[in-house]
The first five atom37 places (N, CA, C, CB, O) and aatype in JSON, in Angstrom:
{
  "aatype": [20, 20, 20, 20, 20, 20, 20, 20, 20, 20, 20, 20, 20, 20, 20, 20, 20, 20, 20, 20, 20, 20, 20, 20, 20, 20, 20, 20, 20, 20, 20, 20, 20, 20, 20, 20, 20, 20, 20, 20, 20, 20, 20, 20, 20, 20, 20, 20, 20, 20, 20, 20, 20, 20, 20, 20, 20, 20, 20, 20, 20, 20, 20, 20, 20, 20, 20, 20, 20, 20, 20, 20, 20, 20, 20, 20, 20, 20, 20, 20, 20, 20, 20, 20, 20, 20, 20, 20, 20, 20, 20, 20],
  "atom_mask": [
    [1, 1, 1, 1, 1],
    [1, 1, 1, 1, 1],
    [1, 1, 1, 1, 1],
    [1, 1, 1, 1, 1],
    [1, 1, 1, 1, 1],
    [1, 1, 1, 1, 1],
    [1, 1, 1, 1, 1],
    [1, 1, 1, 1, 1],
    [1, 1, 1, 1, 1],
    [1, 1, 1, 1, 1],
    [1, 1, 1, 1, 1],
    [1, 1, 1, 1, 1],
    [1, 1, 1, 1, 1],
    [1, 1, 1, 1, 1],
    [1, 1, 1, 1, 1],
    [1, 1, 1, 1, 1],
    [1, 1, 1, 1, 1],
    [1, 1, 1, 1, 1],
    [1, 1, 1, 1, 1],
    [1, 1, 1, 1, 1],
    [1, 1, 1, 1, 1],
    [1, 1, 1, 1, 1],
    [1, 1, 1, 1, 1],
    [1, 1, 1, 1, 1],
    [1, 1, 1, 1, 1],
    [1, 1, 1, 1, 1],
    [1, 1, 1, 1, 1],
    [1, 1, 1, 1, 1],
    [1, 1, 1, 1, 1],
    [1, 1, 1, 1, 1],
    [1, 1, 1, 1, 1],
    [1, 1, 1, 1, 1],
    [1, 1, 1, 1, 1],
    [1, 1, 1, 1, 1],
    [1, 1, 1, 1, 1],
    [1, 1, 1, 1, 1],
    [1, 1, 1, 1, 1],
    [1, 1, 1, 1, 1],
    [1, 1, 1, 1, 1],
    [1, 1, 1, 1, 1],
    [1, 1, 1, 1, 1],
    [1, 1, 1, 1, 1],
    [1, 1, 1, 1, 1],
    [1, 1, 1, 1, 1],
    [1, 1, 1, 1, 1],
    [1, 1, 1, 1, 1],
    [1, 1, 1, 1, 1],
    [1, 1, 1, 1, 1],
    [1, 1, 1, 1, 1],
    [1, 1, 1, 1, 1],
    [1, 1, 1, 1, 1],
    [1, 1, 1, 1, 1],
    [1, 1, 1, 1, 1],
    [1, 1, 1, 1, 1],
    [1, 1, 1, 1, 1],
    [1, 1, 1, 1, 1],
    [1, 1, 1, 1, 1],
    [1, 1, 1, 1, 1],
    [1, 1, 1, 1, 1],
    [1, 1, 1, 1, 1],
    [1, 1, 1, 1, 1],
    [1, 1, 1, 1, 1],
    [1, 1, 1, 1, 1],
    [1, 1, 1, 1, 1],
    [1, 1, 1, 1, 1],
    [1, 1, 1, 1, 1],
    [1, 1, 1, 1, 1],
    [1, 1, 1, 1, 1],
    [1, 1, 1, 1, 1],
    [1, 1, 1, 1, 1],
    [1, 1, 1, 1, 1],
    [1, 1, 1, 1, 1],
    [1, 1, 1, 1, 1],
    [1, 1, 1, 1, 1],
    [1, 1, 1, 1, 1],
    [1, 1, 1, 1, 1],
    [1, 1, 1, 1, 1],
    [1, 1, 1, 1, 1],
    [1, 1, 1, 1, 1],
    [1, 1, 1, 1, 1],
    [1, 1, 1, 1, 1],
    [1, 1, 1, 1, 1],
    [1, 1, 1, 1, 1],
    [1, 1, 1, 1, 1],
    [1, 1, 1, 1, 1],
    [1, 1, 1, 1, 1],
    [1, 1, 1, 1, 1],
    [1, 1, 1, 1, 1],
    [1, 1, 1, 1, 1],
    [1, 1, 1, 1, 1],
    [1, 1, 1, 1, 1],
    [1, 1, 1, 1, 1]
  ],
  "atom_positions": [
    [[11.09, 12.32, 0.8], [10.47, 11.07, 0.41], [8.99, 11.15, 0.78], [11.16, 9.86, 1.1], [8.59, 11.64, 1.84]],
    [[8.14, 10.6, -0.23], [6.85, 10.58, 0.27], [6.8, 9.14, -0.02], [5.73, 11.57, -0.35], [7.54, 8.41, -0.67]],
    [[5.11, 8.85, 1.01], [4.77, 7.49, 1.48], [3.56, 7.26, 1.21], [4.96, 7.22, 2.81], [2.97, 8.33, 1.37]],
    [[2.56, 6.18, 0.77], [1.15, 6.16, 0.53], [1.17, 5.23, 1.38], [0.47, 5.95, -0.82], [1.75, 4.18, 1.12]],
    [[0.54, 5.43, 2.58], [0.08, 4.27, 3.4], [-1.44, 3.79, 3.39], [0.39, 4.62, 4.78], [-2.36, 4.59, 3.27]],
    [[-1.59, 2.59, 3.49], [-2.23, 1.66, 3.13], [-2.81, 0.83, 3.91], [-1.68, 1.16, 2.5], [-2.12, -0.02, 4.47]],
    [[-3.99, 0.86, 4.09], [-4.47, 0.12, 5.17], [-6.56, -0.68, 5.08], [-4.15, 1.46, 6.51], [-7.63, -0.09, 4.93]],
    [[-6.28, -1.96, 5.24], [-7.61, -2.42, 5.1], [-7.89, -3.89, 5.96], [-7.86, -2.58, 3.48], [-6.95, -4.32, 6.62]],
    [[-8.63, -4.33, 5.95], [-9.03, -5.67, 6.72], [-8.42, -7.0, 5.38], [-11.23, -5.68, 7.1], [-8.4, -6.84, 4.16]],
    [[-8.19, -7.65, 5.78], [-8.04, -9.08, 5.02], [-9.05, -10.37, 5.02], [-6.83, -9.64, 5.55], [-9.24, -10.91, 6.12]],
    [[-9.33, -10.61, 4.53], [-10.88, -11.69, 4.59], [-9.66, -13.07, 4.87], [-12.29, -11.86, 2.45], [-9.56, -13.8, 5.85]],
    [[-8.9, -13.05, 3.72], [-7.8, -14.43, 3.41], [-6.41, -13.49, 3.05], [-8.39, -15.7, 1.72], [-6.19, -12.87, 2.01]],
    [[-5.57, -13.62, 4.23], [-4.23, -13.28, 3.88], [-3.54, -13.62, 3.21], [-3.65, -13.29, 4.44], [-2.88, -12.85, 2.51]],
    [[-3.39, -15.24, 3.15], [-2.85, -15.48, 1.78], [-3.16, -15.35, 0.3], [-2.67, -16.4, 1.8], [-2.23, -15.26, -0.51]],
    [[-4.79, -15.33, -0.2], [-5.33, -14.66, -0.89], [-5.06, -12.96, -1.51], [-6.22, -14.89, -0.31], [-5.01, -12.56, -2.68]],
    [[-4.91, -12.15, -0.09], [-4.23, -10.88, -0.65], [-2.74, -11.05, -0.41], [-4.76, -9.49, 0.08], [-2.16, -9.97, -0.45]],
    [[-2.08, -11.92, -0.21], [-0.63, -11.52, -0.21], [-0.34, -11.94, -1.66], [0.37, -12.3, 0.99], [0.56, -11.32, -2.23]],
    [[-1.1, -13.11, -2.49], [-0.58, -13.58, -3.34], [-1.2, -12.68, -4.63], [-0.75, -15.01, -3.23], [-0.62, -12.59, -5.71]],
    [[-2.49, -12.05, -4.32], [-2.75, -10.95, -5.45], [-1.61, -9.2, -4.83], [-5.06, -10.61, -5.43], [-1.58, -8.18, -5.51]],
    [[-1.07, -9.32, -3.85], [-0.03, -7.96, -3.66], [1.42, -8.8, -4.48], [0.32, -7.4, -1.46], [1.93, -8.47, -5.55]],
    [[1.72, -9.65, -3.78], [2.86, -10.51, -4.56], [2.84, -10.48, -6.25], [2.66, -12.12, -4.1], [3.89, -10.57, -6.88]],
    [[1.34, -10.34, -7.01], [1.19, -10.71, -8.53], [1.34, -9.35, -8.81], [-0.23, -11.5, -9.16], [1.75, -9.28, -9.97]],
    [[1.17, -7.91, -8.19], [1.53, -6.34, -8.65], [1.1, -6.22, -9.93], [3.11, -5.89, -8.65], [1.68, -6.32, -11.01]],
    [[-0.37, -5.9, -9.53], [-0.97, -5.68, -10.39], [-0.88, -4.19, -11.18], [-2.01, -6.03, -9.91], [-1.18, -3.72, -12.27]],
    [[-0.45, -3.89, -10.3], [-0.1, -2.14, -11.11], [1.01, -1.89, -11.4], [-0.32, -0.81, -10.34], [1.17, -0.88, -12.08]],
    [[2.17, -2.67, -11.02], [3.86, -2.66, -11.32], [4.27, -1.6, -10.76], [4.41, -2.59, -12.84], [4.43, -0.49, -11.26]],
    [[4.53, -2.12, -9.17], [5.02, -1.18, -8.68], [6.14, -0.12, -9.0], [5.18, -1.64, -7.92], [6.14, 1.11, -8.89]],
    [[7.27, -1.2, -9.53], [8.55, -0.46, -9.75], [8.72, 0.67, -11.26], [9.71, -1.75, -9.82], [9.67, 1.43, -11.44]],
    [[7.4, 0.48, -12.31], [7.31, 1.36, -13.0], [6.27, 2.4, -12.66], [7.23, 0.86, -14.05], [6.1, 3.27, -13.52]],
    [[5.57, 2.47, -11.58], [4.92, 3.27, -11.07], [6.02, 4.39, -9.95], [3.77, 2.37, -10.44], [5.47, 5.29, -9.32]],
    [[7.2, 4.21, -9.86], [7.99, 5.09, -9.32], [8.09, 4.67, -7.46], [7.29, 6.65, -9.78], [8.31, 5.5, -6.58]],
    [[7.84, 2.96, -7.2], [7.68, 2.65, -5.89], [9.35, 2.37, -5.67], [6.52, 1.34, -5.59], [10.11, 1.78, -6.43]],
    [[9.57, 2.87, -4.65], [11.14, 3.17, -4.5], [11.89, 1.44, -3.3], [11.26, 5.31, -3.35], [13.01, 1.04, -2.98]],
    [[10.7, 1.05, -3.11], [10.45, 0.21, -1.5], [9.48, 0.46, -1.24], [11.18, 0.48, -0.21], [8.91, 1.54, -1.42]],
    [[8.84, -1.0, -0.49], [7.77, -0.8, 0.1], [7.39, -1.92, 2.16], [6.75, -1.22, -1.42], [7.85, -3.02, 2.46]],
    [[6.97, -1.51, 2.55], [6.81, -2.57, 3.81], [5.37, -3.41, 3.79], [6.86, -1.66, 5.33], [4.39, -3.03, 3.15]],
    [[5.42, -4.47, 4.49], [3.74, -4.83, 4.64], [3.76, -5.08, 6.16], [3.07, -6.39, 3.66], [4.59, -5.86, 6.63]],
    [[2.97, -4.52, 6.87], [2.86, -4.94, 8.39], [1.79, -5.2, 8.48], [3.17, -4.09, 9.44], [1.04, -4.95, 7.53]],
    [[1.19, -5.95, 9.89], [0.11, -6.6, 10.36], [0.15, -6.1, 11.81], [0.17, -8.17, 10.14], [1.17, -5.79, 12.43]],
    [[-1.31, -6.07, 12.33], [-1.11, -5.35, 13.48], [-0.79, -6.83, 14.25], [-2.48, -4.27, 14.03], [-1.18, -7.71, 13.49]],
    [[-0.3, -7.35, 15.35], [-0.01, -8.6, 16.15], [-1.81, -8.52, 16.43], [1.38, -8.47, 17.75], [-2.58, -9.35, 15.96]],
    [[-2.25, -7.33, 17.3], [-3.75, -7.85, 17.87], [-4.69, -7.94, 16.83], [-4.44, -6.88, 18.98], [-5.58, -8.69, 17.22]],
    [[-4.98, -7.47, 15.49], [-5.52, -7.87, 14.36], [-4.74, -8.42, 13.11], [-6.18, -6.89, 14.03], [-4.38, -7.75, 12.14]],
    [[-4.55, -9.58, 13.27], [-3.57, -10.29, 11.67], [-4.57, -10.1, 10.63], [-3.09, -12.33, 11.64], [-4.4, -10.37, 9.44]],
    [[-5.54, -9.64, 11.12], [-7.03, -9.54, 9.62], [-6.56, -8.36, 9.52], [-9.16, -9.64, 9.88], [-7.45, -7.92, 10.25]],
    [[-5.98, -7.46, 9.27], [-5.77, -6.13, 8.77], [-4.4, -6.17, 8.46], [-6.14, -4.99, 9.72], [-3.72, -6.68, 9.34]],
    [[-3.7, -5.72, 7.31], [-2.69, -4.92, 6.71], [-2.69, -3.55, 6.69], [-2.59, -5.22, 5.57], [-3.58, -2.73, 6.44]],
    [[-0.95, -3.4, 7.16], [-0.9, -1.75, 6.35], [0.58, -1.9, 5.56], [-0.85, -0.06, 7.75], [1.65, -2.41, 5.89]],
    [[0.09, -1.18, 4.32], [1.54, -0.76, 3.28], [1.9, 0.22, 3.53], [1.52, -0.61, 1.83], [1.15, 0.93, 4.19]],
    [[3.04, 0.66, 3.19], [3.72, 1.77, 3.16], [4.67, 1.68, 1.88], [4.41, 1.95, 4.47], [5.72, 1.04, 1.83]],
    [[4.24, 2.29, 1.08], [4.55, 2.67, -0.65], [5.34, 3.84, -0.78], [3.14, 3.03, -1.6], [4.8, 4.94, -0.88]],
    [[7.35, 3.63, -0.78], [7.94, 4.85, -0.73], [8.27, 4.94, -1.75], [8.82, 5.15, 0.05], [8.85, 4.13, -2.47]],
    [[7.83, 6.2, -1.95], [8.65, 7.45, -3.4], [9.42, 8.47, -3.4], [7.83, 8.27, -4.15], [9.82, 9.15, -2.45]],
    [[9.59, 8.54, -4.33], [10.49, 10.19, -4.4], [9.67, 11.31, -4.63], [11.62, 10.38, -5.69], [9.59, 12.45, -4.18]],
    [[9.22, 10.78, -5.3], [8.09, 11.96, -6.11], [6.31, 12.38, -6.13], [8.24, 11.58, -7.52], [5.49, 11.63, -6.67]],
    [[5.97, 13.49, -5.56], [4.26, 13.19, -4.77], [3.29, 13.15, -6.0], [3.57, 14.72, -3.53], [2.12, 12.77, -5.99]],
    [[4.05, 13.63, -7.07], [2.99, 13.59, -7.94], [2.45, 11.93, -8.53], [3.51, 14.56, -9.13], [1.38, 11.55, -9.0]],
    [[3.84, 11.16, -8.22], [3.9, 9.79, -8.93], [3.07, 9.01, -7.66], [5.72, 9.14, -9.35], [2.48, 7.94, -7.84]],
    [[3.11, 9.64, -6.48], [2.45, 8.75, -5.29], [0.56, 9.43, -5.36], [3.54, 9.22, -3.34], [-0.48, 8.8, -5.21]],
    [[0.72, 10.59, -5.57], [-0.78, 10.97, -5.69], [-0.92, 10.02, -6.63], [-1.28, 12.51, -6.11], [-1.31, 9.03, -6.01]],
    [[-0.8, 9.64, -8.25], [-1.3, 8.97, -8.97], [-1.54, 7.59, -8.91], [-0.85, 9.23, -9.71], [-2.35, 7.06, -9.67]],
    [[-0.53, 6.64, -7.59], [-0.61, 5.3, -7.29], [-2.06, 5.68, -6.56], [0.77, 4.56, -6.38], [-2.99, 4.99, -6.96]],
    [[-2.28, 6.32, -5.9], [-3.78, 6.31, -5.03], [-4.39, 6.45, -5.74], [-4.24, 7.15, -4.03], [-5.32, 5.65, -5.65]],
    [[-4.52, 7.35, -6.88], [-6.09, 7.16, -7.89], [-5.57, 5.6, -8.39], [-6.41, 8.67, -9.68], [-6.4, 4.76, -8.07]],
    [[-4.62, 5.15, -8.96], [-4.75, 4.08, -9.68], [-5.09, 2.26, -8.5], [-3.13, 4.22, -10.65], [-5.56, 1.17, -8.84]],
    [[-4.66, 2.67, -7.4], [-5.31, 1.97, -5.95], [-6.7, 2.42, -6.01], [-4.58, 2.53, -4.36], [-7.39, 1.54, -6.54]],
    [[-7.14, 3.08, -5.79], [-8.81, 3.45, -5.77], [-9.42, 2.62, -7.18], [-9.14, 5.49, -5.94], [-10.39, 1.91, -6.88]],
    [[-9.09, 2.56, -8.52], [-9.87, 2.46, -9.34], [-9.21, 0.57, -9.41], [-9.78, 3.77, -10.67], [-9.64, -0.24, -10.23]],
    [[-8.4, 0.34, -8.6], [-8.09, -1.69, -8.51], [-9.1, -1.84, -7.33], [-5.96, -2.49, -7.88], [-9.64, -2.95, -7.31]],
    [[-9.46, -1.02, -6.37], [-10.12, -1.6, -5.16], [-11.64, -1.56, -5.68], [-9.83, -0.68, -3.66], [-12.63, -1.95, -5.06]],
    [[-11.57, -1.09, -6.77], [-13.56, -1.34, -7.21], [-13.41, -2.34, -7.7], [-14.57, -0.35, -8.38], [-14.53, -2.72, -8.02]],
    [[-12.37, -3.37, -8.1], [-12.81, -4.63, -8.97], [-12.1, -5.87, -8.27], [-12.3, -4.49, -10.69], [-12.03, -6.97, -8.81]],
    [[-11.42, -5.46, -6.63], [-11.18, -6.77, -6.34], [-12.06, -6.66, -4.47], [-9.12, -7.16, -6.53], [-12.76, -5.85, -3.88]],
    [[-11.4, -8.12, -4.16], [-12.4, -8.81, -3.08], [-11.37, -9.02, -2.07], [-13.24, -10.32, -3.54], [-11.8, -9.63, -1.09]],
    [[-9.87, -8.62, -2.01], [-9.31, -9.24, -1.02], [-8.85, -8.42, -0.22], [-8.49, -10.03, -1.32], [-8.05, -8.74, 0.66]],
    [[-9.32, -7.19, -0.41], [-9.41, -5.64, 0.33], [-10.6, -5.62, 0.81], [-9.25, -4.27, -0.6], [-11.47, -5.82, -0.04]],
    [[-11.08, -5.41, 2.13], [-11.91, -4.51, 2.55], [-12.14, -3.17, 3.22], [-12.29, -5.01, 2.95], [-11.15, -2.89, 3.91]],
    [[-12.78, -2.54, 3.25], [-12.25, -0.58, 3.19], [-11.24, -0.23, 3.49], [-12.85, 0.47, 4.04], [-10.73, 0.25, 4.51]],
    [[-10.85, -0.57, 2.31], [-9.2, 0.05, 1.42], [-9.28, 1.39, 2.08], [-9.16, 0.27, -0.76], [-10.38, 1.78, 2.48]],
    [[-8.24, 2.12, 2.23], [-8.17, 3.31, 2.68], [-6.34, 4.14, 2.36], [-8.69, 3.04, 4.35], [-5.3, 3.76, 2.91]],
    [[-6.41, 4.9, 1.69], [-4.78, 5.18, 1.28], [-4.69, 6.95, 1.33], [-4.33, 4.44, -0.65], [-5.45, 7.79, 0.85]],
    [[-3.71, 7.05, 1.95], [-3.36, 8.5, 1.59], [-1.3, 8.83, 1.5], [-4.28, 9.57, 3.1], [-0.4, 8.0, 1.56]],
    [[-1.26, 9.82, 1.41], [0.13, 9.97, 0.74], [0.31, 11.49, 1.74], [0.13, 10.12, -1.4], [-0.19, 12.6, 1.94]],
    [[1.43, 10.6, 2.15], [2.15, 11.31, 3.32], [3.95, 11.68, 2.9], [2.03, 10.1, 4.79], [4.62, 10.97, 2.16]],
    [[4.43, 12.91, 3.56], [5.72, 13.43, 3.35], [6.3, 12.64, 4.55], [5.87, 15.14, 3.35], [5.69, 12.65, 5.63]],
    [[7.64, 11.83, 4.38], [8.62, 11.73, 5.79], [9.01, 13.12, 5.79], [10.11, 10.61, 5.78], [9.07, 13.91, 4.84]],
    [[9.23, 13.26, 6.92], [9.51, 14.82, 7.6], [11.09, 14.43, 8.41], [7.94, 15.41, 9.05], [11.84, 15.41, 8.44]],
    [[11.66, 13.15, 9.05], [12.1, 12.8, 9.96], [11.98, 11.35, 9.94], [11.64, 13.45, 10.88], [10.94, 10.71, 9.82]],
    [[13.88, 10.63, 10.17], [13.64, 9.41, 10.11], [14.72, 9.39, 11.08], [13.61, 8.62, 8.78], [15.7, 10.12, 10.94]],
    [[14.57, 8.43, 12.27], [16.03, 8.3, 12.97], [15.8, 6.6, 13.38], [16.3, 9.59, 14.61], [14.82, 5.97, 13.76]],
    [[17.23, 6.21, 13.08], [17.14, 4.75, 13.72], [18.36, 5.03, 14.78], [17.43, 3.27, 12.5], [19.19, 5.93, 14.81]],
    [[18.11, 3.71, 15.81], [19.27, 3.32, 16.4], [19.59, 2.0, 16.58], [19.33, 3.83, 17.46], [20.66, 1.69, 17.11]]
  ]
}
């Protein structure tokens, strides 16, 4: 499984939750398998996603197509994404 994690400041959280909520790129035909949204507790002004796939070529292409939405919106600030392999998952 690969992962594009996702991470930037929030000006207005509800502002970007409700333009992440509107999926502007459609996640689920972009090959997004699941995804999480966390907040750090000591900064609620910052988000991070985590965008899981199956496939790296379909997750490399959500990051160019993330790079070319973060030039035309305002509720990201330095957007930052890269695409990572799980190697190892254990719960208990």
């Amino acid at each position: 499984m690969y992962v594009v994690r996702i991470e930037h400041a929030v000006p207005d959280y509800q502002a970007w939750k409700a333009a992440f909520d509107g999926d502007p790129l459609g996640r689920s035909a972009s090959g997004v398998r699941g995804y999480r949204v966390m907040r750090p507790v000591s900064d609620p002004g910052r988000v991070m996603i985590d965008l899981e796939f199956d496939d790296v070529d379909r997750a490399e292409a959500m990051v160019a197509r993330l790079r070319e939405l973060w030039t035309r919106v305002t509720v990201a600030v330095d957007p930052q994404a890269e695409v990572t392999e799980v190697t190892e998952v254990f719960h208990y």
